[in-house]
C-alpha positions in Angstrom: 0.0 0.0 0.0 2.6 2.7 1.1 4.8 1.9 -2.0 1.8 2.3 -4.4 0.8 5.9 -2.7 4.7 6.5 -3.2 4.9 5.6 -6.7 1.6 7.6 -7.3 3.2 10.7 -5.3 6.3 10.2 -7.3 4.8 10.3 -10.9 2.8 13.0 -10.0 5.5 15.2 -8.6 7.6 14.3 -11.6 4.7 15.1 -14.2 3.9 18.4 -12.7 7.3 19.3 -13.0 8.1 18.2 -16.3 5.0 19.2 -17.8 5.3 22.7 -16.3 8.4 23.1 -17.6 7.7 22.1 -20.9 4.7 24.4 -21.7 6.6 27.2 -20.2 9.6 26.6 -22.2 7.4 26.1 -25.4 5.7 29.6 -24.9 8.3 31.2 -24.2 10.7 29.8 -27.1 7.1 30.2 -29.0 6.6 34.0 -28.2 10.7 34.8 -28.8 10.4 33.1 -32.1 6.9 35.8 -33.1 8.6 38.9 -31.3 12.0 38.7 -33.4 10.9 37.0 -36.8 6.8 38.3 -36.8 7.5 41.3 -34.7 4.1 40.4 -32.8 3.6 38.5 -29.0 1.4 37.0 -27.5 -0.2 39.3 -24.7 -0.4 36.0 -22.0 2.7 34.2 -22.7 4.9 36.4 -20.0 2.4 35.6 -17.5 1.8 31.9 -18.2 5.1 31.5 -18.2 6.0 32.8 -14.8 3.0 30.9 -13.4 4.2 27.7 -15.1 7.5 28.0 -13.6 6.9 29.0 -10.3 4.7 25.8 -10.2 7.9 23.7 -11.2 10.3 25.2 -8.6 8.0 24.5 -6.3 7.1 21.3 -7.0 10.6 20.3 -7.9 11.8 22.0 -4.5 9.4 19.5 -2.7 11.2 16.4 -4.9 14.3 17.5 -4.0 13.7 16.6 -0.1 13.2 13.3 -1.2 16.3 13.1 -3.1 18.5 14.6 -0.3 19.3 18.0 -2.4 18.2 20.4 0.4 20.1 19.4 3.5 23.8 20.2 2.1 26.1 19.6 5.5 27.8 16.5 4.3 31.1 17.6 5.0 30.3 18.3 8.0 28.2 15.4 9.1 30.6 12.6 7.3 33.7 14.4 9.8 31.7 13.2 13.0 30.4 10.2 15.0 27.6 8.3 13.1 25.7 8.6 16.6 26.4 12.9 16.7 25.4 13.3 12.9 22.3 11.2 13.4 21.4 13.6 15.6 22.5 17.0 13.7 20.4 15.3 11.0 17.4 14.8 13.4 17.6 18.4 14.3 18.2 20.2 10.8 15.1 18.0 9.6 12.8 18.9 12.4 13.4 22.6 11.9 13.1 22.0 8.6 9.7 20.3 9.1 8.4 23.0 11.5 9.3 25.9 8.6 7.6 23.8 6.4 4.4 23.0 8.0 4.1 26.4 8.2 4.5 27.2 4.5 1.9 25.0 4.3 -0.5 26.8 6.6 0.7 29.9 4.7 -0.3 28.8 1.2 -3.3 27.4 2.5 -4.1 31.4 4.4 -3.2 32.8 0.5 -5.5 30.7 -1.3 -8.1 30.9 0.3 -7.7 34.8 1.0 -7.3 35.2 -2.7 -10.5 32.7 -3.1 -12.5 35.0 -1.1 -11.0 38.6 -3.2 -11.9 36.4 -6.3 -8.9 37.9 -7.9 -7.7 37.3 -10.9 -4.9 37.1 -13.4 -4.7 40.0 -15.7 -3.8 38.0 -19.0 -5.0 34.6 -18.3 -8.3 35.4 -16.2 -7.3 32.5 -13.8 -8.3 32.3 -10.4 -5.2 33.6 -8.1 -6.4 31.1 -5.6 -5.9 28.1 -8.4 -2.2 29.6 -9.2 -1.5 30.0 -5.9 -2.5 26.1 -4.6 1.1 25.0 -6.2 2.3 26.4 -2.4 0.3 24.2 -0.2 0.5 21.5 -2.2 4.2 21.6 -2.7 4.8 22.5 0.9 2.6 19.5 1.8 4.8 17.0 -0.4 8.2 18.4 0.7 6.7 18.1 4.9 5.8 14.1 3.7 9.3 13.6 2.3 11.0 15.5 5.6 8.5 13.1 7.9 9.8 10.1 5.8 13.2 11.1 6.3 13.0 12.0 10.1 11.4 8.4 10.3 14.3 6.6 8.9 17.3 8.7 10.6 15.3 7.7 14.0 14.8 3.8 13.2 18.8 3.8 12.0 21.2 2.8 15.1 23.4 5.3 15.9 26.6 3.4 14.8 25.2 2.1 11.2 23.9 5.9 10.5 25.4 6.9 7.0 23.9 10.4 5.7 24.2 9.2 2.2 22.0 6.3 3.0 19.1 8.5 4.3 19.2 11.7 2.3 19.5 9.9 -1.5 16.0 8.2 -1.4 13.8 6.3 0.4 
């Protein structure tokens, strides 16, 4: 069961991002291509394409929690005792968790404030609220990813702790 919701979690992470990417880089490329060679643009291209992007980074900072890119001490951790760095881990990740849950509280507060306004984008006539649920969502993958990680630096004895081990994957 857990590996299926992790697969699912995984491909959908991965999508978003890829996808996201994709169409932004197509507009933009597209709308470059008609402002030099057709000297025209397209009005909603600029605007799409920040959106688009922001929805990557976000999503692809979330992935990077799972694939250790975030916590960047190694040098430090690997000079120490396996039972110290276990806990300099521990500690980094729960602060990290703690900032993060409350990203996720945040972007929660912002969409629905923006749902209430009913504001929206000037180009694309989008919902802010729907643009805006890439932070919530994100910042609820990345606080499942630092969970899975505190989980595994715990259940790991002291003297077999490797920081590799934990932060490249679970």
């Amino acid at each position: 069961m857990f590996d299926k919701i992790e697969k699912t979690k995984d491909i959908l992470v991965t999508s978003v991002m890829m996808i996201t990417m994709s169409i932004a880089t197509l507009v933009a490329f597209t709308n470059v291509v008609l402002r030099y060679v057709f000297n025209m643009s397209l009005v909603w291209a600029g605007e799409l394409t920040s959106y688009l992007f922001i929805w990557s980074a976000l999503f692809g900072a979330a992935y990077g929690f799972k694939i250790g890119m975030h916590i960047g001490v190694t040098a430090l951790i690997q000079a120490i005792r396996p039972k110290v760095a276990k806990y300099i881990l521990t500690v980094s990740l729960i602060i990290t968790l703690i900032f993060m849950i409350i990203m996720v509280k945040w972007g929660y507060d912002l969409v629905m404030f923006n749902k209430m306004i009913g504001q929206v984008s000037v180009d694309l006539g989008i919902p802010f609220w729907v643009i805006y649920l890439c932070v919530p969502i994100a910042m609820a993958i990345a606080v499942y990813e630092i969970l899975v990680k505190i989980i595994q630096t715990i259940r790991t004895p002291g003297e077999d702790f490797h920081y590799e081990t934990i932060m490249k994957g679970h």
